[in-house]
C-alpha positions in Angstrom: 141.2 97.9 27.6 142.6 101.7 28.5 146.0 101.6 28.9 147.1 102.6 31.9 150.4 104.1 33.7 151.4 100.7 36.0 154.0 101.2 38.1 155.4 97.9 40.3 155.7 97.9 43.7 159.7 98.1 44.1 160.6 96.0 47.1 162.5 93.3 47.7 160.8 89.7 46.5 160.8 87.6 49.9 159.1 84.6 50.5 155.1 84.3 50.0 152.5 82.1 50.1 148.9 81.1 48.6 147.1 78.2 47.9 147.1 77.8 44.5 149.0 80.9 43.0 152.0 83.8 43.6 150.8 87.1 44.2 152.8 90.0 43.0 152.1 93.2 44.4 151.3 95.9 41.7 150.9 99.7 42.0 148.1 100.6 39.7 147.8 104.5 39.6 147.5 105.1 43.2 146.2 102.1 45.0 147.5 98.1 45.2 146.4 95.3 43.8 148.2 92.0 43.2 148.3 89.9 39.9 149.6 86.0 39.2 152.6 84.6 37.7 150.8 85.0 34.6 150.2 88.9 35.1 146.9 88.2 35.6 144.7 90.3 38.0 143.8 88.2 41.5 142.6 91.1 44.3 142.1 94.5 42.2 144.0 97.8 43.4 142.1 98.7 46.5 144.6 99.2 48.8 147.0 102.1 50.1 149.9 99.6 50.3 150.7 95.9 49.7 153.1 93.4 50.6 153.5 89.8 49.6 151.3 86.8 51.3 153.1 84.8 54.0 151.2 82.0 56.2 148.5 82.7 53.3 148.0 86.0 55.1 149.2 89.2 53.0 150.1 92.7 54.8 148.2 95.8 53.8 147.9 99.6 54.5 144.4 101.3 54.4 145.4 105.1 55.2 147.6 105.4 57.7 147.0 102.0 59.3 147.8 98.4 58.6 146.1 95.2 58.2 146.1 91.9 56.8 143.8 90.1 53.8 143.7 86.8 52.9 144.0 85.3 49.1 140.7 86.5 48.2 141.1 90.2 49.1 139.1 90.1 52.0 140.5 92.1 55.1 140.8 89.2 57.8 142.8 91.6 60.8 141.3 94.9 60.8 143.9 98.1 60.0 144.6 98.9 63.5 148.2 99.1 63.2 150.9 101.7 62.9 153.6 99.5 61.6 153.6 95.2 61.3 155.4 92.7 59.8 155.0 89.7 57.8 153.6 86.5 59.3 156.0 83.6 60.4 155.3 80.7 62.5 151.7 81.8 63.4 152.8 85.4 64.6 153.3 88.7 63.2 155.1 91.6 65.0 152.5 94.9 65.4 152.9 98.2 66.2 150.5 100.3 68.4 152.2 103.6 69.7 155.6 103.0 70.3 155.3 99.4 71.1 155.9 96.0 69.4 154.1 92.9 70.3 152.7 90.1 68.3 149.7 88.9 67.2 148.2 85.2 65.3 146.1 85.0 62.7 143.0 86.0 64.3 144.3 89.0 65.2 144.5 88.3 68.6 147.8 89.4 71.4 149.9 86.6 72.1 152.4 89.0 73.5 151.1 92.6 74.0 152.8 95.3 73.1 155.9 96.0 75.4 158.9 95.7 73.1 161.4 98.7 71.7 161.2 96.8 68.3 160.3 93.1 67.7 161.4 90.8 64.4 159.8 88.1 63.1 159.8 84.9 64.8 162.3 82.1 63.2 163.1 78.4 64.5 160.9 79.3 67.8 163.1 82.4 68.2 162.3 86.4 67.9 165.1 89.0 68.2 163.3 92.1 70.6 164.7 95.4 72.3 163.7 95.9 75.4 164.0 98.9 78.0 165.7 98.3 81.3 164.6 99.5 83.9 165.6 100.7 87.5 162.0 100.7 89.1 160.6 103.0 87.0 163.5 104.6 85.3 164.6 103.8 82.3 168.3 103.4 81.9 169.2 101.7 78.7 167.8 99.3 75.9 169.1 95.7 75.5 168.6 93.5 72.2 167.2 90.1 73.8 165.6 86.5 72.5 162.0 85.8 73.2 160.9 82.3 72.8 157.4 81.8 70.7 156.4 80.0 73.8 156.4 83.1 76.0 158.6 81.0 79.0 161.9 82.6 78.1 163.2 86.4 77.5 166.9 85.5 77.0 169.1 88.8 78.0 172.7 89.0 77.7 174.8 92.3 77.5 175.9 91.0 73.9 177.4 94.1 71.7 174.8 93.1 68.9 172.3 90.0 68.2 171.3 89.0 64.9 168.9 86.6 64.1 169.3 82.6 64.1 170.3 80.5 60.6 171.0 76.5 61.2 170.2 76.7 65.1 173.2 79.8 65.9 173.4 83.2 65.7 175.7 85.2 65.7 176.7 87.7 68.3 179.3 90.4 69.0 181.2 90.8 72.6 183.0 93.9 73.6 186.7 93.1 74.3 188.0 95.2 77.6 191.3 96.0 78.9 191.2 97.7 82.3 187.5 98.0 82.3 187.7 100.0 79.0 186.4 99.0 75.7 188.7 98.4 73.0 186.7 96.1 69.9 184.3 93.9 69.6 184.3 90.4 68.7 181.6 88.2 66.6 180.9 84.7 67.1 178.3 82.2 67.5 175.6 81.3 70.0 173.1 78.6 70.7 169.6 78.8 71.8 170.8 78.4 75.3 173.2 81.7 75.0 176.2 79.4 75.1 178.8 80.3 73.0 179.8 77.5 70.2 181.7 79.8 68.3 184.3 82.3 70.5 184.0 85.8 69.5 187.2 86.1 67.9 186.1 87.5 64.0 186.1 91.0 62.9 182.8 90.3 61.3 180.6 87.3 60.8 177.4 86.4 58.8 174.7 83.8 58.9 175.4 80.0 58.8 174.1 78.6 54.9 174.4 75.2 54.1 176.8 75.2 56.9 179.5 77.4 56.1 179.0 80.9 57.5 181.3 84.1 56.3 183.8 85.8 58.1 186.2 88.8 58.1 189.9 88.8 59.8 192.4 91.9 59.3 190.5 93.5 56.2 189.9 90.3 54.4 186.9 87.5 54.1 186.4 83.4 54.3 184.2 80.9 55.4 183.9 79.1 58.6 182.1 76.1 59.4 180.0 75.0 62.4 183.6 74.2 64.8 184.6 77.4 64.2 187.0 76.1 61.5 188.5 78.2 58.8 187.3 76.2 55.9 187.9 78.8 53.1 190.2 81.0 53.7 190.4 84.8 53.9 191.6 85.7 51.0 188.3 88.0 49.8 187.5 91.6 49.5 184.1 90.5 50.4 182.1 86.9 51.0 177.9 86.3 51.0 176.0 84.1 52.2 175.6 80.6 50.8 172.7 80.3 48.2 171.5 77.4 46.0 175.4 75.8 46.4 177.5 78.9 45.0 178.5 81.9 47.6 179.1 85.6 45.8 182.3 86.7 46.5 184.7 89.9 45.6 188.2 89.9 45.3 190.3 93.1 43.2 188.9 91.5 39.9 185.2 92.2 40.9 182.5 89.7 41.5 182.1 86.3 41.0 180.9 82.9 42.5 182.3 80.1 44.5 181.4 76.5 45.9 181.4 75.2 48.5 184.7 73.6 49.1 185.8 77.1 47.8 186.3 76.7 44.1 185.8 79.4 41.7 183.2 78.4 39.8 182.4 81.9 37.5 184.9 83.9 37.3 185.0 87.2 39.2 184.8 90.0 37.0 181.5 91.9 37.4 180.9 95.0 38.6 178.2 93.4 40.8 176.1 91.2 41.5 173.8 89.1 43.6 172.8 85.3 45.2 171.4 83.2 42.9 167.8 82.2 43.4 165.3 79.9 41.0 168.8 79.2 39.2 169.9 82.6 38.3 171.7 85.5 39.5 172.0 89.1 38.5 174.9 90.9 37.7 175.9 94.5 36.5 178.1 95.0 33.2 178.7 98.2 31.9 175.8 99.9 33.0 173.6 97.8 33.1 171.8 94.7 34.5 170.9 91.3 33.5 171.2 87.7 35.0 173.4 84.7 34.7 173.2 80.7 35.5 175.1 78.7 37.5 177.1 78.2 34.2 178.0 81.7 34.2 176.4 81.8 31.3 174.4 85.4 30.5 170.9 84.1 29.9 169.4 87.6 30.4 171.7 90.1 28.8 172.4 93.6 30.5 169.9 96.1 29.8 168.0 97.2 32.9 168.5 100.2 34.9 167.6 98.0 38.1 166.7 94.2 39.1 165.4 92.1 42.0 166.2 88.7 42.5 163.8 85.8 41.5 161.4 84.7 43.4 158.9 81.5 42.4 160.9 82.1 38.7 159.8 85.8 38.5 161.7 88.9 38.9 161.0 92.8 38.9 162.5 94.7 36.7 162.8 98.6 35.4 163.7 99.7 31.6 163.9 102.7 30.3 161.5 103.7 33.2 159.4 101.1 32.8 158.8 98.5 35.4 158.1 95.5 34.2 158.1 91.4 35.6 159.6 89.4 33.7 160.2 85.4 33.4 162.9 83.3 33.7 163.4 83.1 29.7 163.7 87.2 30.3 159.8 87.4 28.6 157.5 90.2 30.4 154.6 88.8 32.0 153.5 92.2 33.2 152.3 94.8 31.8 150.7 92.6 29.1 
């Protein structure tokens, strides 16, 4: 077989779906196909752009417009689209114009297209922008929830929504004094947009196996669900949970912690990332390679740039080469 110049699609591995196999999104020459976890071809490089299957339903670009396929290649919502998303719980966010709405899997509205911008849907909940309106004057955009049922458009003048993660989600309030600004404040909501946690933190992130980070006068912990400091702030930085261990930075550099706040590797890298499919990556000297839960390096460092593993795959460039590679550190494409 000609050998060809194969360059890998470099964005960030998320969460996909098909019956029987994984499909990777490859860049061959100038058009998009998708292999297995073998590196085996599945739908051959027809497509302007590709991203991974979710809901067995994989977004693609044709031109200027997007569509979706389904596992066998075949275009299932015709490219109509000037932006979309992903599909999650039956619906994926499209764009027509300047306005988001959603559609299901037959390509049908479920909610047309009046939004500012419109994020996937997640425990029954989407985070939108709306305008507001004074009759027909627009005088400002809010960030609301819209239920996947349609009955509720949840509106608060929160300084900032984010997304929910083990039923909250985490807001920010603008402190006053005299009617003026002064800060803002994060906590956490329910789905009712009552607070559980009081906007009191500089900073907060998403609640992961119940623990949730948080930043008070320049430094980072953990809370948990009361709004308990449970690991204290004593962090440059703090992630999110993953797979048990939570990435952390103090003045060493980076390294991993449990849950009930023990160091478990050792901060001292450059870098690094969650751990996903068992390993993590880090960055030493230069270079990138991966570790276990062990902190043991079972990839050494030397690529010039890593993902994360996803379904015990990752992606990969060396030397200018962009490769996926295994778990044992083995490419399994190009073969």
């Amino acid at each position: 077989m000609k050998q060809t110049k194969i360059l890998i699609t470099l964005i960030t591995l998320s969460s996909f779906l098909s019956a029987q196999n994984y499909y990777f999104p490859v860049k061959i020459q100038d058009q998009y196909g998708y292999i297995d976890s073998c590196g085996t071809v599945l739908i051959p490089a027809q497509f302007t752009e590709a991203d991974f299957f979710h809901e067995s339903l994989g977004k693609v670009r044709l031109g200027d417009r997007y569509g979706f396929i389904d596992t066998t290649g075949n275009i299932v919502i015709e490219p109509l689209f000037d932006d979309a998303k992903p599909f999650s719980q039956g619906l994926a966010a499209v764009k027509t114009n300047d306005d988001w709405g959603y559609i299901d899997a037959g390509g049908n509205y479920v909610f047309m297209p009046n939004f500012l911008e419109a994020n996937s849907f997640s425990d029954n909940i989407a985070k939108v922008k709306i305008q507001n309106r004074l009759g027909f004057i627009p005088i400002g955009q809010n960030d609301a929830f819209l239920s996947i049922t349609g009955d509720t458009l949840i509106n608060k003048p929160f300084h900032r929504l984010s997304s929910f993660s083990e039923e909250l989600a985490e807001v920010g309030k603008i402190k006053t004094f005299l009617l003026f600004p002064t800060s803002v404040k994060y906590g956490f909501v329910d789905k009712n947009m009552n607070f559980i946690i009081e906007p009191k933190f500089d900073a907060v992130g998403q609640f992961k196996l119940g623990l949730a980070p948080f930043a008070l006068k320049g430094k980072m912990g953990y809370i948990d669900k009361a709004g308990k400091i449970v690991i204290p702030n004593d962090y440059i930085f703090s992630f999110n949970f993953s797979e048990g261990l939570a990435r952390i930075k103090s003045e060493k550099g980076f390294g991993f912690i449990n849950l009930k706040g023990e160091i478990k590797i050792e901060p001292k890298y450059q870098s690094a990332g969650d751990f996903h499919c068992g390993l993590a990556k880090f960055y030493h000297l230069g270079k990138w390679g991966y570790i276990n839960a062990k902190g043991e390096e079972v990839i050494l460092p030397q690529y010039d740039f890593v993902e994360d593993f996803y379904f015990n795959r990752a992606l990969v460039s060396k030397n200018g080469r962009n490769q996926i590679i295994n778990r044992q550190g083995i490419v399994i494409w190009p073969k």
